[in-house]
C-alpha positions, 0 to 999 in steps of 0.5 A, spaced: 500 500 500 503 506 497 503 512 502 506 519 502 508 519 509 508 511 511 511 506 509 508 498 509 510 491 509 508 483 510 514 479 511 514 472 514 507 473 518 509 479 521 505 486 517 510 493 518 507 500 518 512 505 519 512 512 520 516 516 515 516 523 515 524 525 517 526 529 521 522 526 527 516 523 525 511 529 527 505 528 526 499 531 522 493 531 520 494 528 514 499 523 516 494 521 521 489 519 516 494 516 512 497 511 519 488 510 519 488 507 513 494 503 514 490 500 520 485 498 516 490 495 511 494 491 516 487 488 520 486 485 512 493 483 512 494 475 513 499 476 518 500 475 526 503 481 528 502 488 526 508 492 528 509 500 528 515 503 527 519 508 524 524 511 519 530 516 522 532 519 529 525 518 533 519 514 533 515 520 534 515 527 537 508 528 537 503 531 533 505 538 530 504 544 533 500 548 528 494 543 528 493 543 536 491 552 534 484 554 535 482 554 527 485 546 527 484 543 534 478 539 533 479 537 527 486 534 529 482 531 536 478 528 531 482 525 527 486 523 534 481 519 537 479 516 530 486 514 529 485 509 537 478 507 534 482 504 528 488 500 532 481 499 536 479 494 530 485 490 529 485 484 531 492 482 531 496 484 536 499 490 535 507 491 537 510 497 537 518 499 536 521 504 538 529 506 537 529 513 539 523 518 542 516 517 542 513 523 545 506 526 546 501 524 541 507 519 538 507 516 546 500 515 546 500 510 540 506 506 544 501 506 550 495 503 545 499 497 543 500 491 546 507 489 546 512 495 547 520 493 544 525 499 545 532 501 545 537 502 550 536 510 547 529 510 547 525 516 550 519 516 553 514 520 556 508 527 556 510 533 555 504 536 554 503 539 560 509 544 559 505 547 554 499 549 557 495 542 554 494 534 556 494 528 553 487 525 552 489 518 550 495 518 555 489 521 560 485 514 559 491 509 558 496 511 563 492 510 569 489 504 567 497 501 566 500 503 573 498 506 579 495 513 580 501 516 583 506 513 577 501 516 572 500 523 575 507 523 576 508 523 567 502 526 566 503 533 572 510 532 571 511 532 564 519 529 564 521 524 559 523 516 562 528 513 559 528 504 557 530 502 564 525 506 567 519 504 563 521 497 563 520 497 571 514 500 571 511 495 566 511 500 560 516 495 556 516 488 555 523 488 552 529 493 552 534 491 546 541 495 544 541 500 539 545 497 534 541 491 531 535 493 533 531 490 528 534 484 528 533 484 535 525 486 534 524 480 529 528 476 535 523 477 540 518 476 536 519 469 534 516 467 541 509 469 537 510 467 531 510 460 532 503 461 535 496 461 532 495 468 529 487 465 529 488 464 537 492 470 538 487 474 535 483 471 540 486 471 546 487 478 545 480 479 544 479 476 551 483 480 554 481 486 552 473 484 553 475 484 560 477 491 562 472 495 565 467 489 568 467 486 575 469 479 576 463 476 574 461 479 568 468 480 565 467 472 565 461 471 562 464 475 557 470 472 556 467 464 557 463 466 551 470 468 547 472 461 549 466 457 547 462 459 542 469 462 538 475 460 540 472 452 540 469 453 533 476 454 531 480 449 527 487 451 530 483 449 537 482 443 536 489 442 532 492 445 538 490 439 543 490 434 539 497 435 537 498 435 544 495 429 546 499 426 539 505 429 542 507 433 536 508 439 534 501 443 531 500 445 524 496 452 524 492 453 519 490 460 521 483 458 521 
């Protein structure tokens, strides 16, 4: 798929978009439309992973200035909000990589994925306070990821964490040296791939369902994923049987 500001890939089970608007992967408006339909995109991709990356010094130094202003700033929250509604919608598990900074608005997409990979030089954070603003999608994720005090801290604070600090507060799955990051990214990653991507894509939905319900429903909601989908499935039962055959599975994707 061609775009002008977003680069995209499937390659061995694992679908790429990657950010690529040098120097700093800034957002605009138009680049977020551009990232929405390249979601689109990766959730129709065969696939088991769908990883966000980007091109060049940083991740992502937020969403440009010039559209937070009073003329542009309602398009640009709409556009924001549509943007998580459509990582929202795809099923795979989406992986983000980071070599570099991913600040305000580019930290807020980190924060939406399931699987976070950064470098040793990785620079992480909100700083929108320092400019008179907040961070609505950091405002909604970062309490439900650490304790209250830890995200009022980044959100009053505003300080960039660097690697080390957010892998101690569970903000990061792995952290891996600069040189070799890609490779060391696809690495990490071959502990998913020789999964289900079927199963995989369920077991997320499972878990997201239960956010927000108490015990019982949460359960409810999560039994009924386990029977009336994940039982229907052809990897399931492919699953359990190469088990009980002491072999090793043979997914289909199905």
């Amino acid at each position: 798929m061609s775009f002008k500001f977003i680069k995209t890939s499937n390659n061995g089970g694992i679908i790429r978009i990657t950010l690529n608007r040098p120097p700093v992967n800034v957002l605009t408006i138009a680049m977020i439309e551009e990232l929405i339909n390249a979601l689109k995109w990766a959730q129709e991709e065969p696939g088991s992973l769908v990883v966000i990356g980007a091109e060049g010094k940083a991740f992502c130094a937020g969403v440009d200035i010039a559209d937070h202003t009073p003329e542009k700033v309602e398009s640009m929250i709409d556009v924001f909000d549509r943007l998580f509604m459509a990582m929202d919608e795809v099923e795979k598990p989406l992986v983000a990589a980071v070599n570099g900074v991913a600040l305000g608005g580019g930290y807020e997409i980190v924060l939406y994925c399931d699987l976070v990979i950064v470098s040793e030089k990785a620079k992480l954070g909100q700083p929108e306070i320092a400019v008179g603003v907040f961070p609505p999608v950091a405002c909604y994720l970062l309490p439900r990821l650490v304790s209250w005090p830890q995200a009022m801290e980044l959100l009053l604070g505003g300080d960039a964490f660097d690697a080390v600090t957010g892998e101690k507060m569970g903000l990061v799955n792995k952290v891996l040296p600069v040189e070799g990051f890609e490779a060391g990214v696809e690495e990490y990653l071959k502990i998913f791939l020789n999964k289900s991507p079927k199963i995989l894509a369920l077991t997320k939905k499972a878990a997201r369902t239960g956010l927000d319900k108490d015990m019982i429903n949460g359960l409810k909601a999560i039994d009924h994923i386990y029977l009336k989908e994940l039982m229907q499935t052809e990897d399931a039962l492919e699953g359990l049987k190469a088990f009980m055959e002491k072999r090793p599975p043979n997914w289909r994707g199905k």
